[in-house]
C-alpha positions, 0 to 999 in steps of 0.5 A: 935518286942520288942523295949525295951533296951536289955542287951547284951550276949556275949561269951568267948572262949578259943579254948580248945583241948578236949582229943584226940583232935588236935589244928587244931580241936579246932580252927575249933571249936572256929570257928563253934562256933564264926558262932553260936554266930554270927547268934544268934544275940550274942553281941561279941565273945572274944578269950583269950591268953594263952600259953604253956598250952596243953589243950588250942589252943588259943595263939595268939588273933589277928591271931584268930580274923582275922580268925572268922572275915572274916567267921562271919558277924557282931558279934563283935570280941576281945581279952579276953585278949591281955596280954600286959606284954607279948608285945611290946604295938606298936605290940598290936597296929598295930596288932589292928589297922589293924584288925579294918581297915580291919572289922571296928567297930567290933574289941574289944581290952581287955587289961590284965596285967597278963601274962598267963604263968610261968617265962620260959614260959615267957621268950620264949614269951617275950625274955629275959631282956637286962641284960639277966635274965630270965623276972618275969612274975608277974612284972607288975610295967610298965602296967599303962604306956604301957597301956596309951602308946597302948591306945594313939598309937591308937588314944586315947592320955592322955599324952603330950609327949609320944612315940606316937607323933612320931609313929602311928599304922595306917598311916590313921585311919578312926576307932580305935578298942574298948580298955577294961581293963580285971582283977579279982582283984581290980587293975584293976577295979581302973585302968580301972575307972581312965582311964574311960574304959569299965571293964570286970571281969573275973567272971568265973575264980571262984575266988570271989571278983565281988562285990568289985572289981565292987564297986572299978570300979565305985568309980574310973570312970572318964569319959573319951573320950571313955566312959561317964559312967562305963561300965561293963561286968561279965563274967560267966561259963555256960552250958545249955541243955534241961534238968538238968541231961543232962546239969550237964553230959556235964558240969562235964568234966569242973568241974574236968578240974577246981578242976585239975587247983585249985589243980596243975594238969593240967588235960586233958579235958576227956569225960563225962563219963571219968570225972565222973569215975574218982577218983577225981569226987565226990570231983569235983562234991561238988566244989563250983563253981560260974558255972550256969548249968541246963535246959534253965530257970535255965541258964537265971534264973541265968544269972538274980541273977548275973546282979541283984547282980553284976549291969553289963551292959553286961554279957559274957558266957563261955561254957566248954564241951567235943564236939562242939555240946554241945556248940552250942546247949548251945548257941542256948538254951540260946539264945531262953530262954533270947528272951522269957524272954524278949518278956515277959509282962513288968509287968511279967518281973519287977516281976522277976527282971527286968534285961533282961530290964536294959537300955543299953548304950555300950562302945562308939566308940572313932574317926570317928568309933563313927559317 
């Protein structure tokens, strides 16, 4: 057995509804999937919230958690995010806070400030504001202050007075949920630093800015109750299969799917051999992309570049295809790569990077979930 620190892989998924597909598929497949991770020895399993969207299942975070918690058994589960302008941070909290009490030390809360939505969108999720007007969903002036509100509803207190002294989430909470703060710009990263949180960077939104918004992270932190040191985990778009071309076959209904989102057109999520006979596919095909696709050691070898680049305690993989099967066998490829890599001599190891290695120190559980 190798006693060597390990850096953890994780998984993101967004329950996405494959052409022809219905809500109730997805969901069962996010399911079968959260079952995969979980018996592959996969760190975490985060669900996202998005809303209005047609091609995406998953709208309301807590409600999914609670379901793959109770059909994994150890893998840890979260939002990938909770977007809190969306909320009333005591509802977060409760919603969380039972979630823990219920599968203790596996429930991760991440915390975006983006809302997921356009201003209609909005306005049915969060109701109108008391003067009636339609909310502006990019308002975030209040995020700081919700946040240090949710974080303090659940045990983690930062200000003297608040209306924390005056309601808790749990009546008795034995554990608290672990709080991380996502982004993909440098707010976030400073925010989370100040406030010595984990920070995950949505890397595989494709938008750039991992490097600086990680340099920011790390200038700002503050250890904090939480959290000694920075804690980071970069999420990534990946595709893995046995060979290239069959890897590139099942990655390409994603790339037209993302050439549609950076263009205004929500497409659906076609089939492989519908991507790649659409009109729009070569231009899809040349997009750049930070996606890692290819055959087993291509995927690790990139899993290796991006740690090296970006210092991430953690990296988080996103897998996009038309089936489930692909997905799992993704999952299942990568996993059996990263374990040889690792069990790998330390000198053949430290030749090629060295980073499956890089000592692992996670986001320390706050409370009685900490002993």
């Amino acid at each position: 057995m190798n006693s060597r620190p390990v850096m953890p892989l994780s998984v993101l998924d967004l329950a996405t509804v494959s052409e022809g597909g219905t809500s109730a598929q997805a969901l069962a497949e996010t399911t079968e999937l959260a079952r995969a991770a979980d018996r592959l020895g996969y760190e975490r399993f985060w669900v996202a919230e998005h809303h209005n969207i047609d091609t995406v299942a998953s709208t309301s975070p807590a409600v999914l958690i609670a379901h793959l918690a109770a059909h994994t058994e150890r893998i840890k589960l979260g939002s990938g995010g909770v977007m809190l302008p969306n909320h009333s941070p005591a509802v977060v909290a409760e919603q969380f806070a039972m979630l823990e009490a219920l599968h203790p030390g596996r429930i991760d809360l991440g915390v975006g400030r983006a809302p997921g939505s356009d201003r209609i969108t909005a306005a049915a999720v969060r109701g109108p504001d008391p003067d009636g007007a339609v909310p502006d969903p990019w308002q975030v002036d209040d995020f700081p202050s919700h946040l240090i509100d949710l974080m303090a509803y659940l045990g983690d207190v930062r200000t003297a007075e608040g209306p924390w002294t005056d309601f808790r989430a749990t009546p008795r909470a034995t554990s608290e949920p672990s709080v991380m703060l996502l982004g993909s710009s440098g707010y976030s990263a400073q925010l989370s630093g100040y406030l010595g949180l984990p920070f995950a960077f949505a890397h595989h939104f494709d938008g750039g800015g991992v490097l600086g918004a990680l340099d920011l992270y790390r200038q700002r932190f503050q250890p904090s109750p939480v959290l000694d040191e920075p804690y980071v985990i970069v999420s990534v778009g990946l595709v893995a299969a046995a060979d290239a071309d069959t890897a590139r076959y099942y990655a390409a209904p994603s790339l037209l799917r993302r050439l549609g989102i950076r263009t205004g057109r929500f497409w659906p999520l076609l089939s492989p051999d519908e991507a790649m006979s659409h009109p729009e596919w070569q231009r899809a095909a040349t997009m750049p992309t930070n996606a890692i696709v290819g055959d087993p050691d291509t995927a690790v070898a990139g899993l290796l570049e991006l740690a090296a680049a970006t210092g991430a305690d953690e990296l988080m993989i996103h897998t996009s295809t038309f089936g489930l099967p692909e997905r799992i066998t993704s999952l299942e490829l990568l996993a059996e790569a990263w374990e040889q890599r690792v069990n790998e001599p330390s000198d053949a190891t430290s030749e090629r990077g060295g980073a499956v290695a890089m000592p692992v120190h996670g986001p320390r559980a706050t409370g009685a979930a900490a002993s």
